[in-house]
N, C-alpha and C positions, 0 to 999 in steps of 0.2 A: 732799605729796599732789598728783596732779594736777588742774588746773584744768576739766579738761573728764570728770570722771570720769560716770560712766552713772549713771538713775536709781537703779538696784537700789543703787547703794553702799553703802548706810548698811542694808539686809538682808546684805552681803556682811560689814561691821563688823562685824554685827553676832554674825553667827558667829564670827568670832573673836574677840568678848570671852566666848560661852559657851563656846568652847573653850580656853578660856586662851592663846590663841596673842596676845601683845602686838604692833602692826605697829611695824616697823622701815623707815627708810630707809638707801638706799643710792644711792653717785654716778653718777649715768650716765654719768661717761666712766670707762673702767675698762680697765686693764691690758688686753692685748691675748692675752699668751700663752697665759694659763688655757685662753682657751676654745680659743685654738689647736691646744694642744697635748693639751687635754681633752674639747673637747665635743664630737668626732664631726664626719666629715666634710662630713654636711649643713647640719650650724651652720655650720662654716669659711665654709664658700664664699656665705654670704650676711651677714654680719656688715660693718660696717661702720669701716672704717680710718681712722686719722689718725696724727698723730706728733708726739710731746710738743717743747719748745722743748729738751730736753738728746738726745733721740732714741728716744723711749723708744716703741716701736707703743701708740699704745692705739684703744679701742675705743668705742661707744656700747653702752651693756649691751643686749647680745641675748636676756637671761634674766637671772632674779634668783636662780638656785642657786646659783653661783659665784661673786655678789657676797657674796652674806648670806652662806656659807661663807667669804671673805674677811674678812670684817667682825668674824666672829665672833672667828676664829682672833686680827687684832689685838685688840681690844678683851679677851682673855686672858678670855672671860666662862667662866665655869662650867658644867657640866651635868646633867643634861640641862636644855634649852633650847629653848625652840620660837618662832619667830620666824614674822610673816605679812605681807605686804607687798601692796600694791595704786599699781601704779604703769604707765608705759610703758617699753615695750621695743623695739630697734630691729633689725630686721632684714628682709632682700629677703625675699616670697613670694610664689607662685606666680600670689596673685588681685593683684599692682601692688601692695600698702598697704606700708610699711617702718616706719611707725610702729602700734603699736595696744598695749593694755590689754593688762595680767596680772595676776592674783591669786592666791594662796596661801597656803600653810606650807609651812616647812621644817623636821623635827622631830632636834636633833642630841644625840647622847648618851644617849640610852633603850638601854640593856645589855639588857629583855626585848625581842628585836627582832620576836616575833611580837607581842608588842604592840600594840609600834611601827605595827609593819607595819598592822594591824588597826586601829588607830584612824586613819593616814592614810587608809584605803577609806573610813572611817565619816566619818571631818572631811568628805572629797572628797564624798560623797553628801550627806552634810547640807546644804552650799555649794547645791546644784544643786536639793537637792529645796524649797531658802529662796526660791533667785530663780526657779526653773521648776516651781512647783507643781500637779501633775497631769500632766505631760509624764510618759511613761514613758523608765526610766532604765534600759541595762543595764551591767552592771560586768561588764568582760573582765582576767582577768588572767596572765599570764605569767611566770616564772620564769627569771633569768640562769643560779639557781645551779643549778637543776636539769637546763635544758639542758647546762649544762657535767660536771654528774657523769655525765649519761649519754654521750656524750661520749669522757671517761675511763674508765668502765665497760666500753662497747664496746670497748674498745681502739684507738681514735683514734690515729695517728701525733701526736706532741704540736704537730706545724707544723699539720697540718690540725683539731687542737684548737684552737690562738691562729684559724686563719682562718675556721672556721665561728663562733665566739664570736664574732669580730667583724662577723660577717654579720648576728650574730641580731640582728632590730626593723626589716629590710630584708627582704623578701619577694623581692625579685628579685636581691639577690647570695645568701640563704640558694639560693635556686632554680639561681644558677648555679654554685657552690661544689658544690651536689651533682651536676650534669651533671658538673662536672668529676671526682669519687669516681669516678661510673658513667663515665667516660672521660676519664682520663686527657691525652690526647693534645690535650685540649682546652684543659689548662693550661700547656701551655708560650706564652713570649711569641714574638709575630709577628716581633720586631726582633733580625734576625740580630744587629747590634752588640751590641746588650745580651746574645743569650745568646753569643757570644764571651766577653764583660767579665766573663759567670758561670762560663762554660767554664771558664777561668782562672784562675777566684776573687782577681776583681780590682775588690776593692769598690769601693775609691778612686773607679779609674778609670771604672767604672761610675755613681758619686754625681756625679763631674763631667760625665759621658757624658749624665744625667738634667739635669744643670742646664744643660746649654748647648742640649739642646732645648726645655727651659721657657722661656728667655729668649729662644729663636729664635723659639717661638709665643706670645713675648710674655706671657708666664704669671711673673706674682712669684713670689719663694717665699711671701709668707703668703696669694695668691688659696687656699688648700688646701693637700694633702700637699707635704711639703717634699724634696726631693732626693733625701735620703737614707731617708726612711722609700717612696716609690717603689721607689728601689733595692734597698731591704732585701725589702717586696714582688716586686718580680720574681724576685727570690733565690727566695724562697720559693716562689712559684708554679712556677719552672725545678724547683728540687729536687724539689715534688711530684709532680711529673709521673710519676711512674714507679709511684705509689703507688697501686695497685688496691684497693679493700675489697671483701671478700668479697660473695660474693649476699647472704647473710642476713647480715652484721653491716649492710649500704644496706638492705633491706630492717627490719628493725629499729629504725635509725633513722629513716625515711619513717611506720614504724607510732609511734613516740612523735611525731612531728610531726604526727601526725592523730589526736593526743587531744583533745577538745574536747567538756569534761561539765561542767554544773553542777557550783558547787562542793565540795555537799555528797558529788557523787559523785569529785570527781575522785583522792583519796586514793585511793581503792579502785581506780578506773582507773590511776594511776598504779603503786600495788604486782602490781597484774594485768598491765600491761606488764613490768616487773621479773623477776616469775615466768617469767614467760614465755620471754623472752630471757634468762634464764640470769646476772642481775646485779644487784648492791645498790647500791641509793642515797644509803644510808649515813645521815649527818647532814643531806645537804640534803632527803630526804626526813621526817627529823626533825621538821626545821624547815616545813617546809610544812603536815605535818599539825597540828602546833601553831601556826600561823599560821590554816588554815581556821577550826581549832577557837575562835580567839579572835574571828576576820570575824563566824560564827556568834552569840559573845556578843553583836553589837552589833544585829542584830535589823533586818538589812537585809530587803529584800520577797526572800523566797522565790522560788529563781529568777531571780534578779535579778542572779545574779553567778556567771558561768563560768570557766572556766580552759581557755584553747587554749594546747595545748605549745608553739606554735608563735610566739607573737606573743609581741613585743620592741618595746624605743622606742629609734629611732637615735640615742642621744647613750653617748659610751662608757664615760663614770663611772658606767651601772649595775654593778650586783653581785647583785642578787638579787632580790625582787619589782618587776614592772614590773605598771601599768594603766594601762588609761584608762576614763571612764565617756561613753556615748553615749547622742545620743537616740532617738528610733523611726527617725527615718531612717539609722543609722548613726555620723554625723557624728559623731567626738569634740570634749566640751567639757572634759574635763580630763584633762590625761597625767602622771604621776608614776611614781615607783619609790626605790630604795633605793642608795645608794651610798657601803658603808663607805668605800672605800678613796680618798674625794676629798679629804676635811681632810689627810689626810695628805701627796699629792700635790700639795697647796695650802701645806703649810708645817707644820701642827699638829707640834709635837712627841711628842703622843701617840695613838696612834687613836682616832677618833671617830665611832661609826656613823653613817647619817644618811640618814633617809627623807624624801619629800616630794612637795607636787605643782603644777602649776599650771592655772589655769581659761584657756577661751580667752572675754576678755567681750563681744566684737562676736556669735560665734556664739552666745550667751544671752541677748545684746539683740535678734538679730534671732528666735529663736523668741519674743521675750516680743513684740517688735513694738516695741523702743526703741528710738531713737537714742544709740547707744555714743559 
């Protein structure tokens, strides 16, 4: 544990012994790649590097998802399994600090994932309504998988499927991905060399074309994207360029990005777009309505918890429920979501779903008026 934890700690324990979450620790210097190669490009580029005595990148943990999903996976534990940790985490942001407080659970191996799902919002609220009680709390929540059936539904060219998906929880690449649908011409890249190297279909020489300007502007390959996933991007943004979407399948999509209803309504919002535009949702719509229907079971404040189509959390081992819950002023104090497909890409022999979240505790020490 650490040394300087906040007053609240022992209210914050203390939920997690009512919710059976037992805490776990994990090392703070930690393999470097995971989060490289997994946690989204705004984790990259603020995490902090070193290098083992045999050569090995590692890191200061910038989050404890992909430790405790590490950890797991060795330790060959069983599931389901629900792990809670309260500890420090290192990484650059925006206000100076690189060091501060995290807390959570991580819930892995639960097979009902509406569940799942449902009791992460409920843990997450209880957490907030222990240490910030009487603060009004709203619960926003979004969906990867839903964004993506509709998506595929539409009829989405499958390249501008992968590059809106990976937009989504970014408010300003979703925003420019769609100027680019509505025009085209705005995605091709500025660097005549680079579209030559595409011209040509000259990956190669295009991945080394990217590494020898990174190195000229002084850019590592782990500061962020690496060479080749650049080049592979420019590839893609060159090829789309020529790919117009209809007025109404833009328009369509613009209309499911501007759903934003209470939860209890949003089921019905979301089949009423469906109808409308002329497509089915299939199973992730399934799954959604039996996800509200379980949030419901737990008997959150009424009202208290919306669904905007449109919001995502920029790390890219989501899959399928994202939230965060805020306070009167907006401010999020805890972000989680769901991400089957990360034990896997971690190592796990077998897949293992896995939902989770974490608190931010300096912004619930300063509305309590602590020192964090």
């Amino acid at each position: 544990m650490n040394s300087r934890l906040p007053p609240f700690a022992s209210e914050i324990l203390a939920v997690f012994a009512e919710r059976e979450a037992p805490t776990t620790e994990v090392a703070v210097l930690q393999p470097a790649d995971p989060f490289l190669d997994m946690a989204g490009e705004d984790l990259r580029r603020r995490i902090f590097l070193t290098e083992s005595e045999t050569g090995q990148t590692l890191c200061l943990r910038p989050e404890f998802t992909i430790p405790v999903c590490l950890d797991h996976i060795a330790s060959q534990a069983g599931t389901p399994r629900r792990y809670a940790y309260l500890g420090n985490v290192f990484r650059q942001r925006r206000d100076g600090e690189a060091e501060f407080l995290q807390a959570g659970i991580e819930d892995l191996g639960e097979n009902d994932i509406a569940k799942a799902d449902a009791r992460s919002v409920a843990d997450a609220h209880a957490l907030l309504t222990r240490t910030l009680p009487g603060v009004p709390l709203q619960v926003t929540l979004g969906d990867q998988r839903i964004f993506e059936a509709v998506l595929a539904a539409l009829g989405l060219p499958r390249g501008w499927q992968k590059r809106l998906a990976r937009a989504f929880g970014s408010a300003s690449q979703l925003a420019s991905a769609l100027e680019d649908l509505a025009n085209p011409s705005h995605a091709a890249t500025s660097d005549q060399r680079a579209a030559e190297l595409i011209a040509a279909d000259d990956q190669a020489g295009l991945v080394d074309y990217v590494a020898a300007q990174m190195n000229e502007a002084g850019l590592p390959a782990t500061a962020g994207r690496t060479a080749q996933e650049i080049a592979q991007r420019l590839t893609e943004k060159q090829q789309l360029r020529s790919v117009r979407l209809s007025e109404d399948t833009l328009t369509a999509l613009k209309t499911f990005l501007a759903i934003d209803a209470p939860l209890e309504g949003a089921s019905e919002a979301l089949e009423s777009f469906a109808k409308q535009s002329g497509i089915s949702l299939g199973s992730a719509m399934e799954l959604f309505c039996a996800r509200a229907k379980a949030i419901a079971e737990h008997d959150l404040p009424e009202g208290g918890v919306i669904y905007d189509a449109a919001f995502g959390r920029p790390l890219d081992y989501y899959t399928g429920l994202v939230f965060e819950i805020s306070s009167g002023d907006g401010r999020p104090l805890i972000g989680g979501g769901r991400y089957d497909r990360l034990l896997t890409m971690l190592g796990a022999e077998e897949p293992i779903p896995g939902v989770g979240f974490s608190l931010w505790l300096d912004r619930i020490a300063a509305l309590r008026g602590d020192a964090a």
